[in-house]
Jmol script that loads the backbone (N, CA, C; Angstrom):
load data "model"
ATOM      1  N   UNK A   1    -193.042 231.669  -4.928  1.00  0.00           N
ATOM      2  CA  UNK A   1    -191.656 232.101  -5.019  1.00  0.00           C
ATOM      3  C   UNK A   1    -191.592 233.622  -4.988  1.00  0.00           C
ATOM      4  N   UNK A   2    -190.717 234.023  -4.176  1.00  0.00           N
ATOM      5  CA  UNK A   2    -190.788 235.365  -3.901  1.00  0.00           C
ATOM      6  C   UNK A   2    -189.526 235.963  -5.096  1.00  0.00           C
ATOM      7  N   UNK A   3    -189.704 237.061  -5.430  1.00  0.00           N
ATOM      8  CA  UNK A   3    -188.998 237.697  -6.943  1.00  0.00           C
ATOM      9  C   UNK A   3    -188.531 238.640  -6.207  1.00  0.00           C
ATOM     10  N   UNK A   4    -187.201 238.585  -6.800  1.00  0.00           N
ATOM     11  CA  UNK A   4    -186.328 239.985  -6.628  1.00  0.00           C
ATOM     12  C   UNK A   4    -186.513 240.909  -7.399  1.00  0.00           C
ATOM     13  N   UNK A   5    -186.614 241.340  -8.639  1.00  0.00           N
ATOM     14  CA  UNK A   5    -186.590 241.577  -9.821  1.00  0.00           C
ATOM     15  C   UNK A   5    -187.804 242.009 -10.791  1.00  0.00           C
ATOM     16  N   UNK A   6    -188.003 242.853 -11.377  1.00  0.00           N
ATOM     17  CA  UNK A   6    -189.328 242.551 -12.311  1.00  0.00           C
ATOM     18  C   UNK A   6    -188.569 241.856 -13.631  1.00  0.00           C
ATOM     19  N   UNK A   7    -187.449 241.789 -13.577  1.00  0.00           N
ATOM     20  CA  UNK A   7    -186.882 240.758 -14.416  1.00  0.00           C
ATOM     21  C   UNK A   7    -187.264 239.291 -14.032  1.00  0.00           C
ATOM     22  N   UNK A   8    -186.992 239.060 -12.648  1.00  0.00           N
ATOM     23  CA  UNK A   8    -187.085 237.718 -12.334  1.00  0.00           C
ATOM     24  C   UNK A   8    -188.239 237.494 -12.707  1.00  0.00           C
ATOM     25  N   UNK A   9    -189.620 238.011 -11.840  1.00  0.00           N
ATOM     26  CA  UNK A   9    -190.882 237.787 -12.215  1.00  0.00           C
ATOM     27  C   UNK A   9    -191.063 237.874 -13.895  1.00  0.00           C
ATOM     28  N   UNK A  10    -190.719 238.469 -14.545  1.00  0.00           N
ATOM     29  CA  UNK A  10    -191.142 238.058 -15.873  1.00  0.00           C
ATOM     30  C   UNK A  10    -190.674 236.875 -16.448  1.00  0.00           C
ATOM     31  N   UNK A  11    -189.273 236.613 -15.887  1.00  0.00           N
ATOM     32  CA  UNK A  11    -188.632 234.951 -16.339  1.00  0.00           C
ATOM     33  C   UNK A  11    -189.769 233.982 -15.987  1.00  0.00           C
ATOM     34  N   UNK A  12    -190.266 234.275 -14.768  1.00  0.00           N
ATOM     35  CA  UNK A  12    -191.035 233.308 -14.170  1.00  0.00           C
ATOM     36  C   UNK A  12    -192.429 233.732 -14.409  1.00  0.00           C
ATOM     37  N   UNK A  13    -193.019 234.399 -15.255  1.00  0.00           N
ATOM     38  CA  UNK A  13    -194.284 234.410 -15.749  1.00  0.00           C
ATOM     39  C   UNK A  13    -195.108 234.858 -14.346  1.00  0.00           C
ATOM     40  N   UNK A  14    -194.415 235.934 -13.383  1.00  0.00           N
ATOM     41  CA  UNK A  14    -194.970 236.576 -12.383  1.00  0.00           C
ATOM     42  C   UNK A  14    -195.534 237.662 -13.004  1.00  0.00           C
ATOM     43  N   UNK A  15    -197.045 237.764 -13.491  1.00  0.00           N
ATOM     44  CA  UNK A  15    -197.628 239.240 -14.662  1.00  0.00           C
ATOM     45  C   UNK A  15    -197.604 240.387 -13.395  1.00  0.00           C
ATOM     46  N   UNK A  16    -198.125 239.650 -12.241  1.00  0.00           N
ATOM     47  CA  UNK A  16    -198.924 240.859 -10.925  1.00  0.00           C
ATOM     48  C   UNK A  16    -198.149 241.544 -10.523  1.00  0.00           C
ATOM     49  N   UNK A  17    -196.384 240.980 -10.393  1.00  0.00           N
ATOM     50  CA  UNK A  17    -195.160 241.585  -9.586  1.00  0.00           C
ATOM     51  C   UNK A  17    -195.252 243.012  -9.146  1.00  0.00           C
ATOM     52  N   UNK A  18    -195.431 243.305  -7.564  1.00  0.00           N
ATOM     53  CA  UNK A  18    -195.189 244.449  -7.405  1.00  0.00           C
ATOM     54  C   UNK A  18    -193.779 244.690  -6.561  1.00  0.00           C
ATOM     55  N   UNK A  19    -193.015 245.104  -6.690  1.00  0.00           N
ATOM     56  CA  UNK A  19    -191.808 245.301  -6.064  1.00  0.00           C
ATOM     57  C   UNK A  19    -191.967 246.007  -4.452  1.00  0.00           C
ATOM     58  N   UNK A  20    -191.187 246.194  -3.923  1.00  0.00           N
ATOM     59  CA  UNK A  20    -191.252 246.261  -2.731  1.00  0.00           C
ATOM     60  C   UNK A  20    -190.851 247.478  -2.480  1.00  0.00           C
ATOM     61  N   UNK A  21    -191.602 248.577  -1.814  1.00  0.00           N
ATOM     62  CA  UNK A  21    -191.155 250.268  -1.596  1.00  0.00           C
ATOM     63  C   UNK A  21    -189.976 250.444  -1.183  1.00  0.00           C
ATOM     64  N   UNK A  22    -189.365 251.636  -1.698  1.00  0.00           N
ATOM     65  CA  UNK A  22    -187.919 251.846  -1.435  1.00  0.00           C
ATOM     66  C   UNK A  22    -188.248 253.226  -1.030  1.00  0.00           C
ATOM     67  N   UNK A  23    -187.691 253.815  -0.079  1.00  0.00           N
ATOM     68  CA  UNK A  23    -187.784 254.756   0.071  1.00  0.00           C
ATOM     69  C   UNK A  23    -186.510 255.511  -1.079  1.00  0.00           C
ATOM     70  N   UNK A  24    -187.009 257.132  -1.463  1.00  0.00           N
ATOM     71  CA  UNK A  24    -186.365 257.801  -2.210  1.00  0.00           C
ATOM     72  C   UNK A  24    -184.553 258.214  -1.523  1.00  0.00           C
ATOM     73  N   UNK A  25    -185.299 258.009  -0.838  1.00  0.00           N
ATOM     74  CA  UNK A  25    -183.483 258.320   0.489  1.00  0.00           C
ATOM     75  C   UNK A  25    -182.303 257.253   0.248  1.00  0.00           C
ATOM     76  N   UNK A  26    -183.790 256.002   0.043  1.00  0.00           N
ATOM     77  CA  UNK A  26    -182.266 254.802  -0.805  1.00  0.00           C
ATOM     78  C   UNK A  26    -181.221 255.256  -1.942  1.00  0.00           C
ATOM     79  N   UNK A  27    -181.839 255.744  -2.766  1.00  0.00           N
ATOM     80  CA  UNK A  27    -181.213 255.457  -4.022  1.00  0.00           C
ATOM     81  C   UNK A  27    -181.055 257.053  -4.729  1.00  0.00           C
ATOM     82  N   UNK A  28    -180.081 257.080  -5.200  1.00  0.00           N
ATOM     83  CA  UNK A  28    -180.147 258.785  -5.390  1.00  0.00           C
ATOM     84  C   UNK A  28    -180.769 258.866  -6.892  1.00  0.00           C
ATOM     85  N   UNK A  29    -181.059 260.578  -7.061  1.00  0.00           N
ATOM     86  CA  UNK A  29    -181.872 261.264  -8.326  1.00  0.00           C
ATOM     87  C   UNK A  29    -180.711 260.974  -9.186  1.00  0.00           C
ATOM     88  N   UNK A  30    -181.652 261.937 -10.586  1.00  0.00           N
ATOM     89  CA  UNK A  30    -180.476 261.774 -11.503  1.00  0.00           C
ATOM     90  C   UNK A  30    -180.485 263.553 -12.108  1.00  0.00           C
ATOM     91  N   UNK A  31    -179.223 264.006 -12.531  1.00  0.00           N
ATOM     92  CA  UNK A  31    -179.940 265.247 -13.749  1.00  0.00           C
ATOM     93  C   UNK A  31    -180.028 264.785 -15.018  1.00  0.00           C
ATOM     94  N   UNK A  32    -179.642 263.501 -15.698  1.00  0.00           N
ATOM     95  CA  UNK A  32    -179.396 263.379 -16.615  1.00  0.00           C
ATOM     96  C   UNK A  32    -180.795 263.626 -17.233  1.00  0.00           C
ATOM     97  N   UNK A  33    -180.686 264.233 -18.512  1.00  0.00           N
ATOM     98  CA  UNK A  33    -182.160 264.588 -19.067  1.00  0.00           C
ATOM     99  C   UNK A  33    -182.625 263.293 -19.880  1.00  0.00           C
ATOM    100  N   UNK A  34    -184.198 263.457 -19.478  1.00  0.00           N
ATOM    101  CA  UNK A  34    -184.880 262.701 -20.079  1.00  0.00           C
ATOM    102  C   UNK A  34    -184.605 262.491 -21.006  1.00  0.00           C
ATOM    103  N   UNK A  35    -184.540 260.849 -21.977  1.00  0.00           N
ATOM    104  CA  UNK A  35    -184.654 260.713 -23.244  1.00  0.00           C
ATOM    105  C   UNK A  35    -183.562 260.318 -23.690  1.00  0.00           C
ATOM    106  N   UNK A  36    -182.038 260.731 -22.701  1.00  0.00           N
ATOM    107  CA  UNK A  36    -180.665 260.283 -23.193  1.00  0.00           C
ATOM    108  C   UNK A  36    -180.426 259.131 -22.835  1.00  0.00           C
ATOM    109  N   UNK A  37    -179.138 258.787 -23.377  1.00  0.00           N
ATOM    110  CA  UNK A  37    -178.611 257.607 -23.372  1.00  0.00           C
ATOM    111  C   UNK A  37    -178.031 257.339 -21.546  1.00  0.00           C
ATOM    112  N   UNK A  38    -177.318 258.906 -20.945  1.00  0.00           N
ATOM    113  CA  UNK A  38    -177.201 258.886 -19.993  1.00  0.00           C
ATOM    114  C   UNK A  38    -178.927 258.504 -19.118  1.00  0.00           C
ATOM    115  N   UNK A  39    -179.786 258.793 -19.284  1.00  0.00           N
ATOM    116  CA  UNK A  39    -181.030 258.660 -18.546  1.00  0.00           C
ATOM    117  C   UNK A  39    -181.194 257.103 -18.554  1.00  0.00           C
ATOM    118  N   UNK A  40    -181.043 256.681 -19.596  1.00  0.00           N
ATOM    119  CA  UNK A  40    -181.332 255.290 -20.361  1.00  0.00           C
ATOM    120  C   UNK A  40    -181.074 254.454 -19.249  1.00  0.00           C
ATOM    121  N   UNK A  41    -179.416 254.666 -19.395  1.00  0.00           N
ATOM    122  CA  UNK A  41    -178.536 253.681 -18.412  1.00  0.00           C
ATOM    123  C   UNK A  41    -178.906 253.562 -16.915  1.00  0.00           C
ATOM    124  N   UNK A  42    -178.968 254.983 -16.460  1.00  0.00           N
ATOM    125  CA  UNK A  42    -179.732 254.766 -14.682  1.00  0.00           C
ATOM    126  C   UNK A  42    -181.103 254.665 -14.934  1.00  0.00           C
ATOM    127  N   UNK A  43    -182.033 254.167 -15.841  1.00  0.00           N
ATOM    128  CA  UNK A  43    -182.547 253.929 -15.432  1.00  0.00           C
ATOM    129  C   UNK A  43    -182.713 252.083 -15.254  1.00  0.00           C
ATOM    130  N   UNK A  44    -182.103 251.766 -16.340  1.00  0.00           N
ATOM    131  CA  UNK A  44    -181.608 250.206 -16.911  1.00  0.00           C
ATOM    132  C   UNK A  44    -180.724 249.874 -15.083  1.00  0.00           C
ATOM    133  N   UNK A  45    -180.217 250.694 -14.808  1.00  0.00           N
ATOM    134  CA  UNK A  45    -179.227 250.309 -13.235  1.00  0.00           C
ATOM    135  C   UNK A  45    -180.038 249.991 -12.375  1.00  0.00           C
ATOM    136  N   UNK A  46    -181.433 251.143 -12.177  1.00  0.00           N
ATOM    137  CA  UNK A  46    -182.491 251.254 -11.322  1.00  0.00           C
ATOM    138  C   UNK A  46    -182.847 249.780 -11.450  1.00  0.00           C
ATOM    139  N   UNK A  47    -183.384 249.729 -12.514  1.00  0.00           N
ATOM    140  CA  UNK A  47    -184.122 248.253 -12.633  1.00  0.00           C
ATOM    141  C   UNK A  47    -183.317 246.920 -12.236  1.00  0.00           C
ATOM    142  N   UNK A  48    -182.203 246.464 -12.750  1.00  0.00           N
ATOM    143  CA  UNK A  48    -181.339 245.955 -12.121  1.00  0.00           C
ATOM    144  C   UNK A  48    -181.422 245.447 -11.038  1.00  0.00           C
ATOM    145  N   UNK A  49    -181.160 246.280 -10.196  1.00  0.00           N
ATOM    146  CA  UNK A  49    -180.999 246.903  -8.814  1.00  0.00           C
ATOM    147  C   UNK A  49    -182.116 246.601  -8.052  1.00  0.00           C
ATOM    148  N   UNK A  50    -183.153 246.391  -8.884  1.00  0.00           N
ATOM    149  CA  UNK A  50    -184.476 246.594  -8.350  1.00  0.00           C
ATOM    150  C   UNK A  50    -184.940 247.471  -7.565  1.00  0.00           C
ATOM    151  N   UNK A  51    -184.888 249.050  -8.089  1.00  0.00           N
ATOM    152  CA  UNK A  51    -185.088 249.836  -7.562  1.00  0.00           C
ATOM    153  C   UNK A  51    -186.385 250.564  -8.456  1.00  0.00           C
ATOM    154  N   UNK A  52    -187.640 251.369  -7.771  1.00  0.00           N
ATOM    155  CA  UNK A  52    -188.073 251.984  -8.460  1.00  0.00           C
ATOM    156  C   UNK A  52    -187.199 252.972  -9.792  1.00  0.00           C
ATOM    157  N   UNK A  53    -188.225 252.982 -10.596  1.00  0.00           N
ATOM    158  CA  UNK A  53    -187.670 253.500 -11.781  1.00  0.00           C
ATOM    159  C   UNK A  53    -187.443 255.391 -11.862  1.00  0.00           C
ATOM    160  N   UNK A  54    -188.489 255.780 -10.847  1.00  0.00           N
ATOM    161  CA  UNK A  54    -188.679 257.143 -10.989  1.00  0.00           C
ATOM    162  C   UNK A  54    -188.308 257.424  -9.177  1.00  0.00           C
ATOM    163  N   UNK A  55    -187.485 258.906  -9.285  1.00  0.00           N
ATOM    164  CA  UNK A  55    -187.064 259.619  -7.833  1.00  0.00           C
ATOM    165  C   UNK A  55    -188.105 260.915  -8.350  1.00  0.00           C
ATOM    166  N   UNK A  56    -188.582 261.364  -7.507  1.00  0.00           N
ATOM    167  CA  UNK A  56    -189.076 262.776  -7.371  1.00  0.00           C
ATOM    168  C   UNK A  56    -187.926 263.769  -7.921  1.00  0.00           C
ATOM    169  N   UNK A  57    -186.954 263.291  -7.387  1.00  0.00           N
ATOM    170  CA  UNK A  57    -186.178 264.732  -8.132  1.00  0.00           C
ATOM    171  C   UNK A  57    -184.874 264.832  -9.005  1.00  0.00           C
ATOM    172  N   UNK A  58    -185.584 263.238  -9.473  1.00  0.00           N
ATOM    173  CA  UNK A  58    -185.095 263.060 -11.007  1.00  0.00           C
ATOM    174  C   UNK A  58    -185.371 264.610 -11.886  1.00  0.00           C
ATOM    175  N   UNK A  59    -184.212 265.001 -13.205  1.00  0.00           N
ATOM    176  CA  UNK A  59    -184.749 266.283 -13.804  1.00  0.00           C
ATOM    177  C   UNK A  59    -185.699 265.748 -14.576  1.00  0.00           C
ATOM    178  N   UNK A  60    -186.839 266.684 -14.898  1.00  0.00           N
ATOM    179  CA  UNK A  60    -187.940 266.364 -15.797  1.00  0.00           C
ATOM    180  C   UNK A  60    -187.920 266.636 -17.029  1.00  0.00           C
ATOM    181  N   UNK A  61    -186.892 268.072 -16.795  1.00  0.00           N
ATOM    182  CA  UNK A  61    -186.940 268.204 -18.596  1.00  0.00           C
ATOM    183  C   UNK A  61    -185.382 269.344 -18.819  1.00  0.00           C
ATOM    184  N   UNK A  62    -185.300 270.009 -19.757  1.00  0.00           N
ATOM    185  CA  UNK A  62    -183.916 270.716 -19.939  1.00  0.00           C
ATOM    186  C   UNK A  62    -183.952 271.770 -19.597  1.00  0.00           C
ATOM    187  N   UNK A  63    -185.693 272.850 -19.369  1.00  0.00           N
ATOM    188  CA  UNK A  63    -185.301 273.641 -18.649  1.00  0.00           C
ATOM    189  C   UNK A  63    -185.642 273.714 -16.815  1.00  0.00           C
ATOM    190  N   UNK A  64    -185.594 272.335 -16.142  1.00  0.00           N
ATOM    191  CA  UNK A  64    -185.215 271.794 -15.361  1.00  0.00           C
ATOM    192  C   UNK A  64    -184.295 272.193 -14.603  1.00  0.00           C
ATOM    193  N   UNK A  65    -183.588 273.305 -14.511  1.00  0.00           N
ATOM    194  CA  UNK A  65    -182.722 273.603 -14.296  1.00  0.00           C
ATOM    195  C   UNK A  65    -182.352 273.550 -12.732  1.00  0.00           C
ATOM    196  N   UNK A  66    -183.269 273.251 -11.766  1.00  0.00           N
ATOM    197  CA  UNK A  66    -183.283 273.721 -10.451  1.00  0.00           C
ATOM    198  C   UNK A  66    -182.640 272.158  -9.990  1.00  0.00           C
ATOM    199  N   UNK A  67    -183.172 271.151 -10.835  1.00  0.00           N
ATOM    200  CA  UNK A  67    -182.514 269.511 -10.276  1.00  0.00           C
ATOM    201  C   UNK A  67    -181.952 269.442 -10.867  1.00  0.00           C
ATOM    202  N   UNK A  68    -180.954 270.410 -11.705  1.00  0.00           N
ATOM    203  CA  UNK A  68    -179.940 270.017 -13.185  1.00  0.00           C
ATOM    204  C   UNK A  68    -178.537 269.622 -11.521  1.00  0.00           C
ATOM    205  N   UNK A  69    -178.677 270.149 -11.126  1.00  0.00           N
ATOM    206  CA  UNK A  69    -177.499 270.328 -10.402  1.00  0.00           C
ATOM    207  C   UNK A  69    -177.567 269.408  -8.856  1.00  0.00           C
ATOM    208  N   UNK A  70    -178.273 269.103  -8.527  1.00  0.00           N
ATOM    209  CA  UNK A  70    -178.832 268.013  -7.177  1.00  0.00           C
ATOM    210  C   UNK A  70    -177.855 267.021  -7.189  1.00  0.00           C
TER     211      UNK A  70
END
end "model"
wireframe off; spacefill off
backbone 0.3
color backbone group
């Protein structure tokens, strides 16, 4: 059975699940800083979505400032 989801695969006791590459062009960054509630949520969407969890130019930290604004 093929899984959408690393949700699905865990319903279904899929341990190996690797999701399927997305390119970064799919799905946009975030600035929200690490650690917040705003970060929380896209990343909870990402998953969802079944999208990788991490963009390259997600911000990394607060003085981040160069992807604060992307």
């Amino acid at each position: 059975m093929k899984e959408s989801s690393v949700f699905d695969a865990i319903r279904n006791g899929q341990w190996d699940f690797e999701p399927e590459t997305v390119p970064e062009s799919e799905f946009e960054n975030t600035s929200a800083l690490p650690g917040t509630n705003e970060k929380v949520d896209v990343l909870a969407e990402r998953a969802s979505a079944g999208l990788p969890l991490w963009h390259s130019a997600d911000r990394q930290s607060y003085d981040d400032t160069e992807k604060a604004w992307i």
